[in-house]
mmCIF file of the N, C-alpha and C atoms, coordinates in Angstrom:
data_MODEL
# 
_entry.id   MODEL 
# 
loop_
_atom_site.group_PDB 
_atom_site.id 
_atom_site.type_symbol 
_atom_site.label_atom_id 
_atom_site.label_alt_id 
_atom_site.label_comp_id 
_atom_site.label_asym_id 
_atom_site.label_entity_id 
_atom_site.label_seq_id 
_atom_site.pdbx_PDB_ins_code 
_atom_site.Cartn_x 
_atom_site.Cartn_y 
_atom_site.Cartn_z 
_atom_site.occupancy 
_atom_site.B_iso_or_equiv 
_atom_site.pdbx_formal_charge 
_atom_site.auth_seq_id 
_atom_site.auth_comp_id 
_atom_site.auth_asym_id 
_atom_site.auth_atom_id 
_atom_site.pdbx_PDB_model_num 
ATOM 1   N N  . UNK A 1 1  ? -122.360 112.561 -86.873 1.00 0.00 ? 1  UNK A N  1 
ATOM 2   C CA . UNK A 1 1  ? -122.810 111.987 -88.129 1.00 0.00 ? 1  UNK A CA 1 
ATOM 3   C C  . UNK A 1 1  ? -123.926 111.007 -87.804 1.00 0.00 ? 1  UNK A C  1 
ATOM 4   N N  . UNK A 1 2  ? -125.276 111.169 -88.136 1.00 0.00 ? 2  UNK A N  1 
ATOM 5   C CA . UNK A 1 2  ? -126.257 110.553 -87.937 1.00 0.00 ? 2  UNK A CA 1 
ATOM 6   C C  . UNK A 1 2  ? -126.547 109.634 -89.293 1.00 0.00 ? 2  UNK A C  1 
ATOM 7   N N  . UNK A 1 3  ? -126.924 108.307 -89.438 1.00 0.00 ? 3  UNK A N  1 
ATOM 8   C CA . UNK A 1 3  ? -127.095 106.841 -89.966 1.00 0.00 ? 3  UNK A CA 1 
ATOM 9   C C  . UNK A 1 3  ? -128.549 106.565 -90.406 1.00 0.00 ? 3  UNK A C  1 
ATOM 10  N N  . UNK A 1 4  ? -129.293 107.200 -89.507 1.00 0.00 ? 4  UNK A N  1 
ATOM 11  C CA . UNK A 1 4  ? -130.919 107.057 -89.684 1.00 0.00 ? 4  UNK A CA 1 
ATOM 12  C C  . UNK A 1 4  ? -131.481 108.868 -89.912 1.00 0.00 ? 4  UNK A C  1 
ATOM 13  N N  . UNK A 1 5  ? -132.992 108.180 -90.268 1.00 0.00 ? 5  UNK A N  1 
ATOM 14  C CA . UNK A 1 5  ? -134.026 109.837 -90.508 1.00 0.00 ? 5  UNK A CA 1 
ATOM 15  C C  . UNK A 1 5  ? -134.468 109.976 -89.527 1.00 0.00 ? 5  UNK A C  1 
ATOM 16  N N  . UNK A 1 6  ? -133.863 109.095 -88.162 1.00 0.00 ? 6  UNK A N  1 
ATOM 17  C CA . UNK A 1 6  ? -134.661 109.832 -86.581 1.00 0.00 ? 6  UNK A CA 1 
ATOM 18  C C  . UNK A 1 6  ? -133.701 110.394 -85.949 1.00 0.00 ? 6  UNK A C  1 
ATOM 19  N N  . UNK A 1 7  ? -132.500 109.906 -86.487 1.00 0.00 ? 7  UNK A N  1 
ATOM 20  C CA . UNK A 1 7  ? -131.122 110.620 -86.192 1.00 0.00 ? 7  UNK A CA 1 
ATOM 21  C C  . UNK A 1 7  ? -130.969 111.973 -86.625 1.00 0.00 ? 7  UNK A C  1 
ATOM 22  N N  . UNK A 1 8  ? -130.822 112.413 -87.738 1.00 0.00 ? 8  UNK A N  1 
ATOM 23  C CA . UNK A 1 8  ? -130.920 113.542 -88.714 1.00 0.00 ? 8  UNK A CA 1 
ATOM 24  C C  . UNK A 1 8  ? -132.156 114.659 -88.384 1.00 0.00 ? 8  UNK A C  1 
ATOM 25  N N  . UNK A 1 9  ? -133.276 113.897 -87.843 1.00 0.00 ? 9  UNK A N  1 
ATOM 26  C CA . UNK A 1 9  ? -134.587 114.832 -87.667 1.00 0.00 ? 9  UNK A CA 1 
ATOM 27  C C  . UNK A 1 9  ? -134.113 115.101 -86.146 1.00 0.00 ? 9  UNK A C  1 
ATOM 28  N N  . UNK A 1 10 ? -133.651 114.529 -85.179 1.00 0.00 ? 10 UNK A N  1 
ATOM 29  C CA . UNK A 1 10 ? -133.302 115.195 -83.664 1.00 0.00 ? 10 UNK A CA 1 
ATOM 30  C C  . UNK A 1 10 ? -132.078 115.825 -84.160 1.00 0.00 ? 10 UNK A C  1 
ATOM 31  N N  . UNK A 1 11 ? -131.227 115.929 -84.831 1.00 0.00 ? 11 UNK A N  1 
ATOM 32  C CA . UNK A 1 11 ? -129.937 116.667 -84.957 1.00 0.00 ? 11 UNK A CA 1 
ATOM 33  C C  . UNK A 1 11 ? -130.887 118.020 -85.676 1.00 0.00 ? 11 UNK A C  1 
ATOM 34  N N  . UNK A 1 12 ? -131.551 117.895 -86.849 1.00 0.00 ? 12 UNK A N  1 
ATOM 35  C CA . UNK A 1 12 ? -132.046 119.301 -87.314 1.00 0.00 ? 12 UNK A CA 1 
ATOM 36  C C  . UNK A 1 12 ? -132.559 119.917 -85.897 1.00 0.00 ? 12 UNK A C  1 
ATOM 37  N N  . UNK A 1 13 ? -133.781 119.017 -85.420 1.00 0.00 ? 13 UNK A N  1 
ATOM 38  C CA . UNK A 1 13 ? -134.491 119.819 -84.579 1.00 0.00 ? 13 UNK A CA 1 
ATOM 39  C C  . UNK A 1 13 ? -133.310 120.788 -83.283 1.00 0.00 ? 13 UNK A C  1 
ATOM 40  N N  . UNK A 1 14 ? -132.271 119.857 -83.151 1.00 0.00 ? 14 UNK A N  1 
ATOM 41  C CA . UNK A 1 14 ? -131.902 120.460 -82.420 1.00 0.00 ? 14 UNK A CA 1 
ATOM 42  C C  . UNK A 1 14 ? -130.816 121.750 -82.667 1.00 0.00 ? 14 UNK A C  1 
ATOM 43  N N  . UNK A 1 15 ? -130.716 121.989 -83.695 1.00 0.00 ? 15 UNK A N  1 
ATOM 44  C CA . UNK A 1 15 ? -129.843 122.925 -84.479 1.00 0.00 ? 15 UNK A CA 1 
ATOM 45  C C  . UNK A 1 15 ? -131.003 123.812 -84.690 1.00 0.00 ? 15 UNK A C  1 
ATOM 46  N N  . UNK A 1 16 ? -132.402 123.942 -84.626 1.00 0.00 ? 16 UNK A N  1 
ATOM 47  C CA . UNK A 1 16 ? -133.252 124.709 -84.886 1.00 0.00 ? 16 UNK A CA 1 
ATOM 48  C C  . UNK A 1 16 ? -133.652 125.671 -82.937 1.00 0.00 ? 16 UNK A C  1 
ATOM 49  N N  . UNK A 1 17 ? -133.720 124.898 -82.405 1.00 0.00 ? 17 UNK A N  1 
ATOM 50  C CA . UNK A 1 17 ? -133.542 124.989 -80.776 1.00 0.00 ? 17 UNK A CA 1 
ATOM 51  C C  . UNK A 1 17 ? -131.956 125.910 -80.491 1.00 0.00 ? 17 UNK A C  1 
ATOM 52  N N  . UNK A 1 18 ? -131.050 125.487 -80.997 1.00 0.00 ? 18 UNK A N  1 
ATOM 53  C CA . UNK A 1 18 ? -130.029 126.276 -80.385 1.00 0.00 ? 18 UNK A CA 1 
ATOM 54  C C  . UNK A 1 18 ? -128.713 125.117 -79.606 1.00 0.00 ? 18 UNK A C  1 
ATOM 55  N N  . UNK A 1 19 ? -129.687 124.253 -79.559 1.00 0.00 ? 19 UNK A N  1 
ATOM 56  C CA . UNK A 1 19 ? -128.701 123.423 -78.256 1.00 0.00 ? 19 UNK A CA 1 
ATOM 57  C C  . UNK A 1 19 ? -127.344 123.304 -78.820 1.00 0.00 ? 19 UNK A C  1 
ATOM 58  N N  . UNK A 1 20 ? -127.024 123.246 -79.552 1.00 0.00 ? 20 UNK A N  1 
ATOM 59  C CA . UNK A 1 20 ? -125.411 123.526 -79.677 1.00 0.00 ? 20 UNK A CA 1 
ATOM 60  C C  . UNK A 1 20 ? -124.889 124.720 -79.958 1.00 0.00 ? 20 UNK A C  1 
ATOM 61  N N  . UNK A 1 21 ? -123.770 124.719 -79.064 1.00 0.00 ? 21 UNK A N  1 
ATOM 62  C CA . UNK A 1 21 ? -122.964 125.795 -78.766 1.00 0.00 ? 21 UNK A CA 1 
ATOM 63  C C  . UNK A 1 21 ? -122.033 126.077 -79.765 1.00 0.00 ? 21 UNK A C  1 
ATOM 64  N N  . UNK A 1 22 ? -121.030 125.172 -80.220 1.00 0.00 ? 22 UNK A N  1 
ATOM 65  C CA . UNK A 1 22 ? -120.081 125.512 -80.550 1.00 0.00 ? 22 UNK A CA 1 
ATOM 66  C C  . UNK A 1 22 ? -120.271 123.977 -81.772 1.00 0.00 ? 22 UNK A C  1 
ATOM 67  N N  . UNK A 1 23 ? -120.446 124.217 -83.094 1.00 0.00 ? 23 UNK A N  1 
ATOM 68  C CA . UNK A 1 23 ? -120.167 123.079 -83.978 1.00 0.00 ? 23 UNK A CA 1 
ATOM 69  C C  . UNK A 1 23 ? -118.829 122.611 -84.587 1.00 0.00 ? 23 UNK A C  1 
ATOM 70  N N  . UNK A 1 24 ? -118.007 122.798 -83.947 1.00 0.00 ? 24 UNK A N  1 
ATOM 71  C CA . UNK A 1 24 ? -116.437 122.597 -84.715 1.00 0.00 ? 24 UNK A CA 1 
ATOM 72  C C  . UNK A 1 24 ? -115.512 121.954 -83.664 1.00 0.00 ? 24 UNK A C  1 
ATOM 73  N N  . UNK A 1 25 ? -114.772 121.581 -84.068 1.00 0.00 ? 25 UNK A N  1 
ATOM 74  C CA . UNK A 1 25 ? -114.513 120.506 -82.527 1.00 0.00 ? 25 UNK A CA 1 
ATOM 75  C C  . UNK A 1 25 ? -112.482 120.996 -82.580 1.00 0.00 ? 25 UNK A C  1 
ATOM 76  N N  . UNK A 1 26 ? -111.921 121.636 -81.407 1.00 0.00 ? 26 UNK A N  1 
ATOM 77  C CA . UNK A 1 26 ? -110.787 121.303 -81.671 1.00 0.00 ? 26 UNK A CA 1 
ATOM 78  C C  . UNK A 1 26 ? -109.895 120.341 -81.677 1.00 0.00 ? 26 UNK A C  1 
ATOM 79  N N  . UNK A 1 27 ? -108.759 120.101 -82.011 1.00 0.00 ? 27 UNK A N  1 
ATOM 80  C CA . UNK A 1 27 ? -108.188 118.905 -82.206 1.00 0.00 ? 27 UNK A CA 1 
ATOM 81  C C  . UNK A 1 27 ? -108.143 117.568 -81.137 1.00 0.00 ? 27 UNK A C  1 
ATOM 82  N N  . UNK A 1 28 ? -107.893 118.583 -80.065 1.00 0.00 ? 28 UNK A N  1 
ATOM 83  C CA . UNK A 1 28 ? -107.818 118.043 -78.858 1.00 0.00 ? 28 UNK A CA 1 
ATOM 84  C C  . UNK A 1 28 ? -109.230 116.797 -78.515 1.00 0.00 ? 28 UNK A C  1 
ATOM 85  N N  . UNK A 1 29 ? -110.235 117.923 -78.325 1.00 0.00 ? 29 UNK A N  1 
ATOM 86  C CA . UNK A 1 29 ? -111.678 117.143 -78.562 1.00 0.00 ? 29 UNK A CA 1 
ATOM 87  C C  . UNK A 1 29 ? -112.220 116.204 -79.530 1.00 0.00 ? 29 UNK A C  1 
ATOM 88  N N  . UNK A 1 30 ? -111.398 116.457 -80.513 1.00 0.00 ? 30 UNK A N  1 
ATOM 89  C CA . UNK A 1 30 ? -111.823 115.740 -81.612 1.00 0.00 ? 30 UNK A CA 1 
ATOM 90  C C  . UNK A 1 30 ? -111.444 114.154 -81.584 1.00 0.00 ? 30 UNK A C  1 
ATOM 91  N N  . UNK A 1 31 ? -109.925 114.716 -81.095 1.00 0.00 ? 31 UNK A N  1 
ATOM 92  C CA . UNK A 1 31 ? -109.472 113.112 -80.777 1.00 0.00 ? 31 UNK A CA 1 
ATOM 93  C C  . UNK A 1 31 ? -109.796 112.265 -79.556 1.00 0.00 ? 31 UNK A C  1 
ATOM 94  N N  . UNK A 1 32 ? -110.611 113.050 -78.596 1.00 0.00 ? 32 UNK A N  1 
ATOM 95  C CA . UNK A 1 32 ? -110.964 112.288 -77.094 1.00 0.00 ? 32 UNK A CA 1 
ATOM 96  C C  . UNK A 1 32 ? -112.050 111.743 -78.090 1.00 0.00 ? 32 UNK A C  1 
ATOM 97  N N  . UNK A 1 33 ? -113.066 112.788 -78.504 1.00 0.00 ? 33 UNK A N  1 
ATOM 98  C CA . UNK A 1 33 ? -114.486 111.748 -79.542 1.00 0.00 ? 33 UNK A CA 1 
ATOM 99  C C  . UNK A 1 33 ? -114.492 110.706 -80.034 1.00 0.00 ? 33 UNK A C  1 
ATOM 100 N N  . UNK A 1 34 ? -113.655 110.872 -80.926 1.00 0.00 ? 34 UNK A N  1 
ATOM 101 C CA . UNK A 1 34 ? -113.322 109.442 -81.671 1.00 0.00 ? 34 UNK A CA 1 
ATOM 102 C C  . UNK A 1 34 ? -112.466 108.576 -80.852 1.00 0.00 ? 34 UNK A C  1 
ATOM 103 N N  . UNK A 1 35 ? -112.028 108.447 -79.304 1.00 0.00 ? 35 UNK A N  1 
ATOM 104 C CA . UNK A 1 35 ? -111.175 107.537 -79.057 1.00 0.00 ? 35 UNK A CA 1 
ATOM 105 C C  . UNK A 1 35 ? -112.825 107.032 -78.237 1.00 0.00 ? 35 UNK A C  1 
ATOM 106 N N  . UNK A 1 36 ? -114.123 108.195 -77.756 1.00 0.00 ? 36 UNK A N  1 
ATOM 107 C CA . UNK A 1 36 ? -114.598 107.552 -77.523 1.00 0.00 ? 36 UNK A CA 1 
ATOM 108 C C  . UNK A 1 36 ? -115.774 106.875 -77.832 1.00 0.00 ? 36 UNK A C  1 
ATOM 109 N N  . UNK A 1 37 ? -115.880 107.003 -79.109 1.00 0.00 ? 37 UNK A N  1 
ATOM 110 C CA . UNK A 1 37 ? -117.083 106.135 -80.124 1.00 0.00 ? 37 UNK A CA 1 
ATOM 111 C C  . UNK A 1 37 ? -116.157 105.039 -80.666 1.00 0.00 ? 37 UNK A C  1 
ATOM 112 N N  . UNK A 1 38 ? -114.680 104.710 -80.376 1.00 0.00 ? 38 UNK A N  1 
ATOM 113 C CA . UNK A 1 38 ? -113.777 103.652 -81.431 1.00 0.00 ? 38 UNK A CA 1 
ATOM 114 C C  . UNK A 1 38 ? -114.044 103.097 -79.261 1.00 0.00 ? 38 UNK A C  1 
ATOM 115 N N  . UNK A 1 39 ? -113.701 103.253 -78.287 1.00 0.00 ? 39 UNK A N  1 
ATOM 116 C CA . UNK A 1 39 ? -114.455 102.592 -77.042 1.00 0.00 ? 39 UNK A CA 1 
ATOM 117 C C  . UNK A 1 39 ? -115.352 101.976 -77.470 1.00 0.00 ? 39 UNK A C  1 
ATOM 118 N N  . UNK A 1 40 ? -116.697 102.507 -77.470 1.00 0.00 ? 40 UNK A N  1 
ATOM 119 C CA . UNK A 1 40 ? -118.402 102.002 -77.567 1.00 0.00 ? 40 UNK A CA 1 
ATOM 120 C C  . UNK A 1 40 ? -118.570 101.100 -78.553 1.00 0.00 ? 40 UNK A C  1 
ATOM 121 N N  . UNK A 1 41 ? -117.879 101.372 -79.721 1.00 0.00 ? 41 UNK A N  1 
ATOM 122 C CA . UNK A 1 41 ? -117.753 100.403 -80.864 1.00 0.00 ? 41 UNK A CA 1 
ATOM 123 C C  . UNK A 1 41 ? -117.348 99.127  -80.204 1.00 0.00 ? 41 UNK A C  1 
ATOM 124 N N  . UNK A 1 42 ? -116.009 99.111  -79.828 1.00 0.00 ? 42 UNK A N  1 
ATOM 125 C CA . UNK A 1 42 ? -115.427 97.709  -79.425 1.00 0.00 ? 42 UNK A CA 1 
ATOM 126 C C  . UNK A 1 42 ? -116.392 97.374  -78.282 1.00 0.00 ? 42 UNK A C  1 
ATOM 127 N N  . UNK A 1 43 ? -116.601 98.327  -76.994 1.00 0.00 ? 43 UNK A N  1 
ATOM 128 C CA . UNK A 1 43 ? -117.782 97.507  -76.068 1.00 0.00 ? 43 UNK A CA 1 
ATOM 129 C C  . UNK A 1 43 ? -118.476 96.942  -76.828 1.00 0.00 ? 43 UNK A C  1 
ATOM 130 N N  . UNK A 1 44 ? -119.442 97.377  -77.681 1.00 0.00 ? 44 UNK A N  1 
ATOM 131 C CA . UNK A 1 44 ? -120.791 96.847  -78.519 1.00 0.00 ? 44 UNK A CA 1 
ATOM 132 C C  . UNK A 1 44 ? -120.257 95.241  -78.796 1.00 0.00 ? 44 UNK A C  1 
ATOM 133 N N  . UNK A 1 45 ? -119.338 95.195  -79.629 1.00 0.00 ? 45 UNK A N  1 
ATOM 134 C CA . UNK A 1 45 ? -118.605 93.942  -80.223 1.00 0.00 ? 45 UNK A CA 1 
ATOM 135 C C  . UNK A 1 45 ? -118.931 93.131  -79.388 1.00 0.00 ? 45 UNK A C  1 
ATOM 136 N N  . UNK A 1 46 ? -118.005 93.353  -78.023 1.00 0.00 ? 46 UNK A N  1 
ATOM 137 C CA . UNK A 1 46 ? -117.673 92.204  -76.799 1.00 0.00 ? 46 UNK A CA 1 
ATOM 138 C C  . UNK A 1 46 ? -119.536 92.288  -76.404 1.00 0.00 ? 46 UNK A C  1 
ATOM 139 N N  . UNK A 1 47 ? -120.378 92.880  -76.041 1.00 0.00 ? 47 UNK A N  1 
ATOM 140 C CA . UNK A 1 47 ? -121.314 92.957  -75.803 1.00 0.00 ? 47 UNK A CA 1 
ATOM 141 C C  . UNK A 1 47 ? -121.758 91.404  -76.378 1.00 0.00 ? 47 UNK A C  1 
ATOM 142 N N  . UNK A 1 48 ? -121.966 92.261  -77.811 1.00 0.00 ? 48 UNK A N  1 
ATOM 143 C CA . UNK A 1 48 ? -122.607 90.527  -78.857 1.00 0.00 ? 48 UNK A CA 1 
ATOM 144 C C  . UNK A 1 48 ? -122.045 89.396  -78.648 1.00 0.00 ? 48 UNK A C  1 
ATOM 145 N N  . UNK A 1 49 ? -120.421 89.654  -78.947 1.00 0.00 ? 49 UNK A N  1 
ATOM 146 C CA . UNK A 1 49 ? -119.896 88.193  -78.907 1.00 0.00 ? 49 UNK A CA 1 
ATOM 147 C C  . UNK A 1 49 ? -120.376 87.764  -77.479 1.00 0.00 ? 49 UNK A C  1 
ATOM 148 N N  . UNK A 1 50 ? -120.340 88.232  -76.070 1.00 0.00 ? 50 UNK A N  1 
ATOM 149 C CA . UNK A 1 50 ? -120.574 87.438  -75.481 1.00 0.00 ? 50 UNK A CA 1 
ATOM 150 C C  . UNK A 1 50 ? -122.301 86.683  -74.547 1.00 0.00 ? 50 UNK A C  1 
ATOM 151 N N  . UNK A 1 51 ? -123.525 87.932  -75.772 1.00 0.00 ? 51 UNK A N  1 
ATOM 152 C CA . UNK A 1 51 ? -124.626 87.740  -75.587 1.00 0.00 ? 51 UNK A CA 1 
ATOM 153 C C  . UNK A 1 51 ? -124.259 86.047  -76.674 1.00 0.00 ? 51 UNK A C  1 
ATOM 154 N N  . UNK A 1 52 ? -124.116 86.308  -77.825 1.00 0.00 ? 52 UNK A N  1 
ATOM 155 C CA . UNK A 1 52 ? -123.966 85.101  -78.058 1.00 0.00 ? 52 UNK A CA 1 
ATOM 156 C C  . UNK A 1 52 ? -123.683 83.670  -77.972 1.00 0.00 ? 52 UNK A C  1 
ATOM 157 N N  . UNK A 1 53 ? -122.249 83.832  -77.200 1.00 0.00 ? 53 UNK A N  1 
ATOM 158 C CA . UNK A 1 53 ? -122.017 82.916  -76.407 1.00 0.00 ? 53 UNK A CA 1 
ATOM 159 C C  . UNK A 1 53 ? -122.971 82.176  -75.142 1.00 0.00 ? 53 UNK A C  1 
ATOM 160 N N  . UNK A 1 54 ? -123.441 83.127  -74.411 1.00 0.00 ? 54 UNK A N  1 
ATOM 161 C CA . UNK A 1 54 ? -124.608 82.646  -73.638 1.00 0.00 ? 54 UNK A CA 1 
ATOM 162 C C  . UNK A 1 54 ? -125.701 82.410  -73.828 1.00 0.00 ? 54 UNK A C  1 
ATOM 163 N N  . UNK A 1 55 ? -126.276 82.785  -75.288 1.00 0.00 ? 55 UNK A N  1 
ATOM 164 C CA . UNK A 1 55 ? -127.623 82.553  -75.566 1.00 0.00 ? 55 UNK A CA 1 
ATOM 165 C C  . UNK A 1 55 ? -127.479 81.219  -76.299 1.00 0.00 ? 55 UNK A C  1 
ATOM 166 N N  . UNK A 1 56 ? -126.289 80.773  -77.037 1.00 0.00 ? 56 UNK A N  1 
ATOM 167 C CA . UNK A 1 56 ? -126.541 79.728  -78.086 1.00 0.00 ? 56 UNK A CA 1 
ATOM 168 C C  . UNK A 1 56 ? -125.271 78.438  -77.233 1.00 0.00 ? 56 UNK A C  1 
ATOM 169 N N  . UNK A 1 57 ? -124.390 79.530  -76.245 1.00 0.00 ? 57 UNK A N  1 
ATOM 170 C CA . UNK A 1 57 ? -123.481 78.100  -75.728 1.00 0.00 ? 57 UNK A CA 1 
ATOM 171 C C  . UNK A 1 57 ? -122.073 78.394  -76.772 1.00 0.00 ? 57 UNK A C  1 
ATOM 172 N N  . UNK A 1 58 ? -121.642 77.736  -76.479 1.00 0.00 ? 58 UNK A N  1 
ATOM 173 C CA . UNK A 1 58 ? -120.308 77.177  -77.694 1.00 0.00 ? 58 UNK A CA 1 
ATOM 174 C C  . UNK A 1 58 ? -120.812 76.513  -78.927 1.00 0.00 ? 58 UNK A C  1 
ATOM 175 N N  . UNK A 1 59 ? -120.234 77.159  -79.660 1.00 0.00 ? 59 UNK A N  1 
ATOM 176 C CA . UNK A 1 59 ? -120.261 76.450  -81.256 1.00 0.00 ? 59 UNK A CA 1 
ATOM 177 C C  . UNK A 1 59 ? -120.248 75.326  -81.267 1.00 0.00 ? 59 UNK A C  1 
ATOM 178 N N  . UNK A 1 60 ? -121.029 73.917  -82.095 1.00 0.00 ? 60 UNK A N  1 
ATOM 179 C CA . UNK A 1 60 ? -120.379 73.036  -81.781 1.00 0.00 ? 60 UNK A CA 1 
ATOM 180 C C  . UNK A 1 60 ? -120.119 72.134  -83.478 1.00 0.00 ? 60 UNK A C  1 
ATOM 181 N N  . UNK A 1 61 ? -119.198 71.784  -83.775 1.00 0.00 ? 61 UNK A N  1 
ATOM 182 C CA . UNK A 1 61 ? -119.014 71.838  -85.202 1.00 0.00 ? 61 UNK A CA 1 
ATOM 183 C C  . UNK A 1 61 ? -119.828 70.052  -85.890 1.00 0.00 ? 61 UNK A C  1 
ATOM 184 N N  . UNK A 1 62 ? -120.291 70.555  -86.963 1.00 0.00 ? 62 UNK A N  1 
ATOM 185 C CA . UNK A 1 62 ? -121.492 70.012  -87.538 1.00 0.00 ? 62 UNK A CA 1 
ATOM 186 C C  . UNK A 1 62 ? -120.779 68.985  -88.198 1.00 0.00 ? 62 UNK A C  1 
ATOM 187 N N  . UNK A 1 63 ? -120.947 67.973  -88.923 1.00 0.00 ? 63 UNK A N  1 
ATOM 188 C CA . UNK A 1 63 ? -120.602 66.794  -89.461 1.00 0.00 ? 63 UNK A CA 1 
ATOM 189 C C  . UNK A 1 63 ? -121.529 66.502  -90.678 1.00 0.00 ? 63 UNK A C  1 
ATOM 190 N N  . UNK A 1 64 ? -121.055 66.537  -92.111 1.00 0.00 ? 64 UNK A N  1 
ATOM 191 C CA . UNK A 1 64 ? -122.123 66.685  -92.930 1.00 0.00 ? 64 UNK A CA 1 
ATOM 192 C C  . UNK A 1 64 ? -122.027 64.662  -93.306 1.00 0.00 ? 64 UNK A C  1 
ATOM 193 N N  . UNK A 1 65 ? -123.529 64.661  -93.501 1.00 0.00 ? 65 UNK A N  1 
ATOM 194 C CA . UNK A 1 65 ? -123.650 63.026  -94.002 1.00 0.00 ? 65 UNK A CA 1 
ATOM 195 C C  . UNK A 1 65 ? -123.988 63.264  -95.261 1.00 0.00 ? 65 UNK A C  1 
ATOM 196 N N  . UNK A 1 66 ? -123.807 63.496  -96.126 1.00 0.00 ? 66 UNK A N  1 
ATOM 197 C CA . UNK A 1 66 ? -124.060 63.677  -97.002 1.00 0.00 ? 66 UNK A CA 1 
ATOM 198 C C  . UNK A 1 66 ? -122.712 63.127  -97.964 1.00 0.00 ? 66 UNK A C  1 
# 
């Protein structure tokens, strides 16, 4: 499932090419896929949270004067 029109235009192109073999996924496969894009997902997460942490430090909580 492609998100963008550069996504969708390499998936046509490549359905026009041939490169896929087989479009239907059995169960088996289906569930390694999704265990491993629900992986990459959570890497991504920890990725940010901890680019964040090093780019900005620890939170540090604000005090309004107001």
């Amino acid at each position: 499932i492609t998100r963008t029109k550069k996504g969708r235009k390499l998936i046509a192109e490549a359905l026009k090419k041939g490169t896929f073999i087989n479009l239907e996924l059995d169960t088996s496969k289906e569930k390694h896929v999704k265990n491993l894009l629900l992986q990459y997902s959570i890497s991504k997460i920890e990725r940010k949270e901890n680019f964040m942490k090093t780019k900005f430090g620890p939170l540090k909580e604000v005090k309004s004067t107001v």
